[in-house]
Residue frames relative to the residue before (quaternion, step in Angstrom):
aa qw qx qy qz dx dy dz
X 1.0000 0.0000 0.0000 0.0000 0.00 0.00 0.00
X 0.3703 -0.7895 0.4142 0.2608 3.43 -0.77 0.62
X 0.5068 -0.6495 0.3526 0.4438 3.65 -1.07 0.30
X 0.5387 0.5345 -0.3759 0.5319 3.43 0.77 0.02
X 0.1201 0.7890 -0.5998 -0.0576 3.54 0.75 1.07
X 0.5744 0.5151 -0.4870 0.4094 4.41 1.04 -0.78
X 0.5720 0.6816 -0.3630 0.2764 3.14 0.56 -1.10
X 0.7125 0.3535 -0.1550 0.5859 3.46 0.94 -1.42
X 0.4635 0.5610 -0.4461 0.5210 3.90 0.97 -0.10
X 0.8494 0.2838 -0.1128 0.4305 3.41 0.52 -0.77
X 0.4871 0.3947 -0.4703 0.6212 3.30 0.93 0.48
X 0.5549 0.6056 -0.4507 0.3496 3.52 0.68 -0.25
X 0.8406 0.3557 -0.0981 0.3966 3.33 0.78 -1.49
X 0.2776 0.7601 -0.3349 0.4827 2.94 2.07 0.57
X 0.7368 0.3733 -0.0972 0.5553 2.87 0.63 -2.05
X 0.7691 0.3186 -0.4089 0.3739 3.76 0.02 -0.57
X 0.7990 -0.3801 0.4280 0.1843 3.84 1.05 0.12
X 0.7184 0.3502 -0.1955 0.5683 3.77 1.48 -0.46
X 0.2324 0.7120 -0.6270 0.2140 3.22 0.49 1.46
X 0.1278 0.6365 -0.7386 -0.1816 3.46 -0.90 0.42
X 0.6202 -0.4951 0.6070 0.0427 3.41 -1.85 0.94
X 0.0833 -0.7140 0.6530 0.2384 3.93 -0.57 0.70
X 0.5529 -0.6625 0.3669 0.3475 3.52 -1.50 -0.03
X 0.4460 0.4866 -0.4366 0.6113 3.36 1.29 0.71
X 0.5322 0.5346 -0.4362 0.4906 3.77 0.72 0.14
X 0.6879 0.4970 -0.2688 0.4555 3.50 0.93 -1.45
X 0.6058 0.5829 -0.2724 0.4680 3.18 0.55 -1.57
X 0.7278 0.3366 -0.3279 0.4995 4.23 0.25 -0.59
X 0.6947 0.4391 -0.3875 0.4176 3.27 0.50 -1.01
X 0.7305 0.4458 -0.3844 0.3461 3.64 0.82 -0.53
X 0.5272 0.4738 -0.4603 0.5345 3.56 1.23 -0.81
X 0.6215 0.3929 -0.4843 0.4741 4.42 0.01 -0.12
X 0.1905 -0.7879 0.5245 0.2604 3.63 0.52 -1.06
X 0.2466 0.7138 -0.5753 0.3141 3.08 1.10 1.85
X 0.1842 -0.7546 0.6002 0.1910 3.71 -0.46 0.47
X 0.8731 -0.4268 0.2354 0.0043 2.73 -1.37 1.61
X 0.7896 0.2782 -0.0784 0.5413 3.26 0.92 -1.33
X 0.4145 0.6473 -0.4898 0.4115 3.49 1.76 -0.04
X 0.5518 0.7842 -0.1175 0.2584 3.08 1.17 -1.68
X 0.6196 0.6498 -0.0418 0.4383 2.98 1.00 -1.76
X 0.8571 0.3108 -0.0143 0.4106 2.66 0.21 -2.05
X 0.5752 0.4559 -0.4250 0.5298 3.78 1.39 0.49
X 0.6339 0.4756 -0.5517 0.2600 3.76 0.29 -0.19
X 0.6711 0.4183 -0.5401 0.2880 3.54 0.50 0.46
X 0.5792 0.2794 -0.4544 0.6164 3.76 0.70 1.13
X 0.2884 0.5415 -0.6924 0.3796 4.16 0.62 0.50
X 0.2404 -0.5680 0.7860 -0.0414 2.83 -2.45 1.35
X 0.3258 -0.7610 0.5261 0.1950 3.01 -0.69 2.10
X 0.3608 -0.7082 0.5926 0.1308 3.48 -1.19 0.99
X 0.8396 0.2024 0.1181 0.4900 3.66 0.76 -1.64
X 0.2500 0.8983 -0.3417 -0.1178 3.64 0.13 0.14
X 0.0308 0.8499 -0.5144 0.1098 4.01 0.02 0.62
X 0.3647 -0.8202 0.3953 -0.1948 2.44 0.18 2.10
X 0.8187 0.2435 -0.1360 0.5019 3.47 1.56 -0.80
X 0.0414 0.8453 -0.5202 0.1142 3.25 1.74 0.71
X 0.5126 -0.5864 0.4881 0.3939 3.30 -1.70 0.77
X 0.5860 0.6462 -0.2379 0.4272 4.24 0.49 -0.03
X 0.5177 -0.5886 0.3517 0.5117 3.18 1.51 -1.26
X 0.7363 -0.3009 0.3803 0.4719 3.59 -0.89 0.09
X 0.0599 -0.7574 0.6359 -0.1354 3.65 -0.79 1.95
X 0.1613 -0.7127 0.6805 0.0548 3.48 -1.31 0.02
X 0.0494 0.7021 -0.6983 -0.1304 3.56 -1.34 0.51
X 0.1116 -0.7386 0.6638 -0.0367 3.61 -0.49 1.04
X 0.2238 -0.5533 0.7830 0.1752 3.32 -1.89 0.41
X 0.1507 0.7212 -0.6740 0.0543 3.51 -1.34 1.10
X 0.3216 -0.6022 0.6739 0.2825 4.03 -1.12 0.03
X 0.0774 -0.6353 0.7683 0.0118 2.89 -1.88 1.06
X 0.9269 -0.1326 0.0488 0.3476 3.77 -1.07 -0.34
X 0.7701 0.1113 0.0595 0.6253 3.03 1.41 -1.00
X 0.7752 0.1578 -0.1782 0.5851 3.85 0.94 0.14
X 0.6228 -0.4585 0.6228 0.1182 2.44 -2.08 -0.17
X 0.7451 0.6122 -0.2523 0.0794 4.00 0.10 0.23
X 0.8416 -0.3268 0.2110 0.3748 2.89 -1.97 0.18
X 0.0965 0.7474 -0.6557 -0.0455 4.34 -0.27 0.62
X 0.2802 -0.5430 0.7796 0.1375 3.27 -2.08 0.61
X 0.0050 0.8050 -0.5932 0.0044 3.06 -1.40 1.43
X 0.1283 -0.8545 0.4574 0.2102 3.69 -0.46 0.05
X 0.2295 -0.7462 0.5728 0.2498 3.54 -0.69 0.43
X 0.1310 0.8186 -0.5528 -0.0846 3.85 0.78 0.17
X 0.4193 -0.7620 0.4640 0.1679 3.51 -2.03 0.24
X 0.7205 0.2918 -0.2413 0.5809 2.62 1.83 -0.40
X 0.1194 -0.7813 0.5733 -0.2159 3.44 -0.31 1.64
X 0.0527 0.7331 -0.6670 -0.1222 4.15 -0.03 0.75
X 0.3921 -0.7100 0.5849 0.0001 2.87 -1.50 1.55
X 0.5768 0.5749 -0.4051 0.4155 3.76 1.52 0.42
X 0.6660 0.2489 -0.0914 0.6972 3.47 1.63 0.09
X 0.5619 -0.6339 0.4390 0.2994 3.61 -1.21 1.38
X 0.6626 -0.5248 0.4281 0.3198 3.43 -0.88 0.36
X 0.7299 0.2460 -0.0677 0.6342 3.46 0.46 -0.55
């Protein structure tokens, strides 16, 4: 098993498709004008930098990865409690 046990939690829910996106996520990613799916489509070569596994939220990650045009620093979360009767944001 690897030490990067969120890390692989979150590439999981990457890969299977159950991202949901807060609106203070959107809101940065648009004021940079990084698009989402760049994002995405680097955490499966992201280098876990930070991991806290027992965050108060749930199980975080700071990783450095490269998409099209950069190099950078991403916050991810693998949370557990997520209500699915109202959008995330």
């Amino acid at each position: 098993m690897s030490l990067a046990i969120t890390l692989d939690r979150i590439r999981a829910i990457v890969a299977a498709g159950e991202v949901r996106v807060s609106r203070h996520a959107v809101q940065e990613l648009a004021a940079d004008a990084i698009l989402l799916d760049d994002i995405l489509a680097g955490i499966a070569d992201a280098v876990l930098v930070e991991d806290y596994p027992a965050a108060f939220k749930g199980p975080t990650a700071l990783v450095l990865q490269r998409d099209r045009a950069a190099t950078r620093s991403m916050w991810y979360g693998a949370w557990r409690r997520v209500r699915r009767d109202r959008p995330f944001w």
